[in-house]
C-alpha positions as CSV (number, residue, x, y, z in Angstrom):
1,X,135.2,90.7,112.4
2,X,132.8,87.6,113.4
3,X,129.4,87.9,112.9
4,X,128.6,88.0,116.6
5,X,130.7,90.6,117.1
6,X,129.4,92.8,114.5
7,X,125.9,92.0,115.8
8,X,126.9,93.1,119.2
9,X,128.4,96.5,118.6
10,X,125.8,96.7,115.8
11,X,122.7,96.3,118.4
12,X,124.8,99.1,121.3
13,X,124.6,101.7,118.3
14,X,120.8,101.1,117.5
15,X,120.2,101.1,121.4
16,X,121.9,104.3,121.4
17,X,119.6,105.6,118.7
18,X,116.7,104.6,120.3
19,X,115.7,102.1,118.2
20,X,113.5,99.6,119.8
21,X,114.7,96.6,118.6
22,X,117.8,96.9,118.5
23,X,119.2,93.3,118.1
24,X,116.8,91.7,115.7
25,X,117.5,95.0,113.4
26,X,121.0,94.1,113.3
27,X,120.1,90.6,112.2
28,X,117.7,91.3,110.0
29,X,120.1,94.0,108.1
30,X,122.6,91.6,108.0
31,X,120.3,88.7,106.6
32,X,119.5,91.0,104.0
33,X,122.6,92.2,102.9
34,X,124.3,88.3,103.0
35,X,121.2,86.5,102.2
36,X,121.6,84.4,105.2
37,X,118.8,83.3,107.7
38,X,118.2,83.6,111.0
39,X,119.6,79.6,112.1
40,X,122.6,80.6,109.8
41,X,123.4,83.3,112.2
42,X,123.4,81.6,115.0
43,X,125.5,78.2,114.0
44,X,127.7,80.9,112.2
45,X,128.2,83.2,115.0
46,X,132.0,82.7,115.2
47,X,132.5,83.1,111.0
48,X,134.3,86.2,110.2
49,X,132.5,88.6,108.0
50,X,134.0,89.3,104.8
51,X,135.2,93.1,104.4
52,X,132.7,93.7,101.0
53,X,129.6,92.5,103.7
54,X,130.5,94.1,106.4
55,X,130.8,97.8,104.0
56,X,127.3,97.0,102.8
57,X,126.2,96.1,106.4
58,X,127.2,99.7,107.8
59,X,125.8,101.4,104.7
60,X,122.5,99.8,105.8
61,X,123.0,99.9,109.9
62,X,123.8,103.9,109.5
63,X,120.4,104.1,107.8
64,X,118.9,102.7,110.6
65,X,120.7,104.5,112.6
66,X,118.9,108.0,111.4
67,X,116.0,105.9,112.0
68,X,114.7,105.1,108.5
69,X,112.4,102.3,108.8
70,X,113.5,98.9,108.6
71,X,110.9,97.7,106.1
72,X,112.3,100.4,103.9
73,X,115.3,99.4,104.5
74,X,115.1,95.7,103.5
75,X,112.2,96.3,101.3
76,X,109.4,94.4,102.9
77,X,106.9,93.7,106.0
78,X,105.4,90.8,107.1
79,X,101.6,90.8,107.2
80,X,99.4,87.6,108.1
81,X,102.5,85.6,107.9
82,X,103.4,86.5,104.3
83,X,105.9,88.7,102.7
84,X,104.8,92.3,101.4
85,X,107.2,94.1,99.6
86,X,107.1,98.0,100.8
87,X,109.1,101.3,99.3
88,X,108.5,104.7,100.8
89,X,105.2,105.4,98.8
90,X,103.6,103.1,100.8
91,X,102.4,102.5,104.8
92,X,104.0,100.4,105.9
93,X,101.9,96.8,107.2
94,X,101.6,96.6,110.9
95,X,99.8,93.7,113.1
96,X,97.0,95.9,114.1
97,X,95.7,96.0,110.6
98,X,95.4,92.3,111.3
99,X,92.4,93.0,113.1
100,X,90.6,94.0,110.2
101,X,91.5,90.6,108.2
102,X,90.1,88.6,111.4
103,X,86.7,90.3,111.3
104,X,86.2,89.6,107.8
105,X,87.0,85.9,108.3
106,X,84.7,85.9,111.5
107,X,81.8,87.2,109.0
108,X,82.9,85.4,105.9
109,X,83.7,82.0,107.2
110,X,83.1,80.5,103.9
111,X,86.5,80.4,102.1
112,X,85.7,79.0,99.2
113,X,82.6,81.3,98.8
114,X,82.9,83.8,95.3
115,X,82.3,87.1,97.4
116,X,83.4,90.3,95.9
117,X,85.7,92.9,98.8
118,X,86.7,96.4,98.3
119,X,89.8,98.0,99.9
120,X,89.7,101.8,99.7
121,X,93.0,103.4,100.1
122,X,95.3,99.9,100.0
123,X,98.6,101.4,99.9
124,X,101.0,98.1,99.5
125,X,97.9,96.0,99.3
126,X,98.1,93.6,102.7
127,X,94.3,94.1,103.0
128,X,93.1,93.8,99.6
129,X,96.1,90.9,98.8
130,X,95.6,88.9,102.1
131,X,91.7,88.8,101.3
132,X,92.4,87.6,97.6
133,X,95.1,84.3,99.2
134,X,92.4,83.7,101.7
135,X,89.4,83.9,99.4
136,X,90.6,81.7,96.8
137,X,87.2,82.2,94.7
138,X,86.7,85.8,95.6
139,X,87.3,88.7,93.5
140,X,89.2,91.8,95.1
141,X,88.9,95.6,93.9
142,X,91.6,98.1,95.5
143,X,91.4,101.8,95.5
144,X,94.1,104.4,96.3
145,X,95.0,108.0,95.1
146,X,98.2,107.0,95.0
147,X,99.7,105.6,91.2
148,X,103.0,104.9,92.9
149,X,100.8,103.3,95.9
150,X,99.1,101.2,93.5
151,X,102.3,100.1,91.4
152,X,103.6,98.3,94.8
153,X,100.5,96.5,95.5
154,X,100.4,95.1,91.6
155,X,103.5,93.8,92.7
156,X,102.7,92.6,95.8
157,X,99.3,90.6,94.0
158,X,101.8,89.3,91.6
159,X,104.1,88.2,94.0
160,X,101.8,86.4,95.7
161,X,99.8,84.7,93.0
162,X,96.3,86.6,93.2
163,X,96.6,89.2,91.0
164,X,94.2,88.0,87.7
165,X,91.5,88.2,90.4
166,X,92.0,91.6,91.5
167,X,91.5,95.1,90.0
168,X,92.8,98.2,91.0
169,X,91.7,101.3,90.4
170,X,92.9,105.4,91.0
171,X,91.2,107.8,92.7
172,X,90.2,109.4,96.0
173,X,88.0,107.3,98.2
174,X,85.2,105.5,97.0
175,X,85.1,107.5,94.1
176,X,87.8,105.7,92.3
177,X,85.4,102.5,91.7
178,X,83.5,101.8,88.7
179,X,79.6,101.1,88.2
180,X,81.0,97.6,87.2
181,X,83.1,96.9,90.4
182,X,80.4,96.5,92.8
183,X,78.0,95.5,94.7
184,X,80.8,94.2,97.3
185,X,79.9,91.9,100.1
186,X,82.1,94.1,101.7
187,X,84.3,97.5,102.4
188,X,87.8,97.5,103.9
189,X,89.5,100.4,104.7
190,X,92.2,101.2,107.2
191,X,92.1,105.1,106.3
192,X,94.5,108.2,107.5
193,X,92.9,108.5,110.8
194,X,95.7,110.0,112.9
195,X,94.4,113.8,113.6
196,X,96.9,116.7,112.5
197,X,97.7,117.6,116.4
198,X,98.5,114.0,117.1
199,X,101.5,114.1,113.9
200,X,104.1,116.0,116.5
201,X,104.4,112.9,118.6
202,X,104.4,109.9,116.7
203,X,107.5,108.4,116.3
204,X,110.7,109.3,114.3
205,X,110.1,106.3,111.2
206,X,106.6,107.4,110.9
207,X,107.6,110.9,109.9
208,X,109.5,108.9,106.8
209,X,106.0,107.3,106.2
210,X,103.7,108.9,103.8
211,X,102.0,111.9,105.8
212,X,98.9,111.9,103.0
213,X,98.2,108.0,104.2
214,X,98.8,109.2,107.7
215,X,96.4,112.3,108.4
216,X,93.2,114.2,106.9
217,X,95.3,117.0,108.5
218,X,92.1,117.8,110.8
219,X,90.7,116.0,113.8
220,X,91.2,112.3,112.1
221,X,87.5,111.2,111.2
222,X,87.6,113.2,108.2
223,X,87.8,109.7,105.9
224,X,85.7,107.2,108.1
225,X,83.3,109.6,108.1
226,X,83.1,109.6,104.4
227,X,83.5,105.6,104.1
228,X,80.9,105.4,106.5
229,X,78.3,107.8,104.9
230,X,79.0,106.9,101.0
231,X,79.9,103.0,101.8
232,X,76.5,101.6,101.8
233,X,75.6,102.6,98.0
234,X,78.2,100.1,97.0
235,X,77.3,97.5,99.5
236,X,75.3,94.0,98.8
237,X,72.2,94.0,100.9
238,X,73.5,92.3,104.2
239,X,77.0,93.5,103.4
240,X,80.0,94.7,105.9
241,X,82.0,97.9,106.0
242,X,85.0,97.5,108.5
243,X,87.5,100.1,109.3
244,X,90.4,100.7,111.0
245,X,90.9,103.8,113.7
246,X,92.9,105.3,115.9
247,X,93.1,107.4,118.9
248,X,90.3,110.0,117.2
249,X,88.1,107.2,117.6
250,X,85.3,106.5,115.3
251,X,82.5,108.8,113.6
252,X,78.6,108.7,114.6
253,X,76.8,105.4,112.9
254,X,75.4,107.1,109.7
255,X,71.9,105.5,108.2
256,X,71.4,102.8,107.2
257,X,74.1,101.0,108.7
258,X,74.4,99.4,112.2
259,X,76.9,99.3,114.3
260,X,77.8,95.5,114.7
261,X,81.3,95.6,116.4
262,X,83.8,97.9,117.9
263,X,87.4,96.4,117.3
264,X,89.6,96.4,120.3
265,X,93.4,94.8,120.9
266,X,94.6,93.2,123.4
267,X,95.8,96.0,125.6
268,X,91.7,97.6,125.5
269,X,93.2,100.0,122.9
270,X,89.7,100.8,119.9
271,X,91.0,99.4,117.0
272,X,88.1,99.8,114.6
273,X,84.5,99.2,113.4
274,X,82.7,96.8,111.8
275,X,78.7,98.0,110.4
276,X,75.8,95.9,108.7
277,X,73.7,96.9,106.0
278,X,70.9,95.9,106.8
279,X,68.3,96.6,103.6
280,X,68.8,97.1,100.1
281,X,67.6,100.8,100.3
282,X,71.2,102.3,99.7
283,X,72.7,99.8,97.1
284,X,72.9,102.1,93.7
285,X,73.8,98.2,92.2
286,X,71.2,95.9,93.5
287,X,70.3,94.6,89.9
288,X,73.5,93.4,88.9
């Protein structure tokens, strides 16, 4: 079969499945499985597919087809234009995540500055990671409860070159960190914030998705709330706690922060927070 034909009857049975993209999935599985890229495809359209490929190919398309998510499927997400690899112990990166990484470099515009971030629950790592590659000087800690979690972002900080300026540490929350890791100029978090009536109606690939990174299985604020409230006893005096949120929304500014910025995409949908520190009163660290 050519490789446009396989695309084509490919893309009608991930449109049937309801699968939203139905065409660039079939590329994609198909540059994964023959290592080709996307301009191969196209000046290739009319090469046959060899039988071996195209076996592999529908291994991988029926996958799909039970609506497994691509990123598990080919083993990695693009975040802030780099590659993150993924497996099913991890959330997988999405763009509005991306938000969080613009506020920071709105507040932080100083690249080359030696500031020290925090990313609380990092699951694959595309906060904490991204913040290391665009900080070359800075110094990165990254928490999850998750040993699996933290397995693929070691990889991921590896991968991509940063990793003997990052630690990461196990645990729940902020209580994973160490006396030593902080003060941090500032907090990252993109927490489960989807609320436990809200899980019925997300869609099919999420359900593959870890549920723990997901939901507090309550009404969603359950872990802003706490980043918000413990958060400023490991911040630097003047120091930044951001966070990402959903449809619950975000939890009552807790003393001593202030709420600097509500996060919102392009479609008016909240997005997140971002909060100032704005004395020294709650730093348990301020004489390192």
């Amino acid at each position: 079969m050519k490789i446009g034909t396989l695309l084509r009857q490919a893309a009608v049975l991930l449109q049937q499945a309801g699968c939203d993209a139905p065409r660039l999935d079939a590329e994609l599985l198909l540059m994964k499985i023959w290592h080709l890229s996307r301009t191969d495809l196209i000046v290739r359209v009319n090469d046959m597919v060899p039988e071996t490929i195209e076996k592999d190919f529908n291994r991988l398309l029926q996958r799909r087809i039970h609506r497994e998510p691509l990123a598990y499927i080919i083993g990695q997400k693009e975040f802030w234009s780099r590659p993150f690899l993924v497996t099913p112990d991890v959330l997988i990166p999405r763009p509005e995540t991306e938000h969080l990484i613009e506020a920071v470099l709105e507040r932080f515009p100083d690249q080359q500055a030696a500031l020290r971030f925090c990313d609380i629950g990092t699951g694959s790592g595309c906060i904490a990671v991204t913040l290391a590659c665009e900080y070359p000087r800075a110094t990165v800690v990254a928490t999850d409860i998750s040993a699996a979690a933290l397995a693929v972002a070691r990889l991921n900080a590896k991968q991509l070159g940063v990793i003997d300026r990052m630690m990461f540490r196990q645990g729940d929350m902020l209580a994973a960190l160490c006396p030593e890791d902080y003060p941090f100029d500032a907090v990252i978090s993109n927490p489960p914030y989807v609320a436990e009536h809200e899980m019925g109606a997300l869609e099919q690939e999420l359900a593959q998705e870890p549920r723990h990174a997901l939901t507090d299985e309550r009404d969603g604020l359950k872990y802003l709330t706490m980043i918000l409230r413990d958060g400023p006893e490991h911040l630097q005096p003047g120091g930044y706690i951001m966070v990402e949120t959903g449809l619950c929304g975000l939890p009552a500014t807790p003393d001593p922060l202030i709420h600097d910025q509500s996060i919102y995409d392009l479609a008016g949908h909240l997005r997140g927070g971002v909060y100032y520190l704005a004395s020294a009163s709650g730093c348990k660290s301020s004489e390192k």
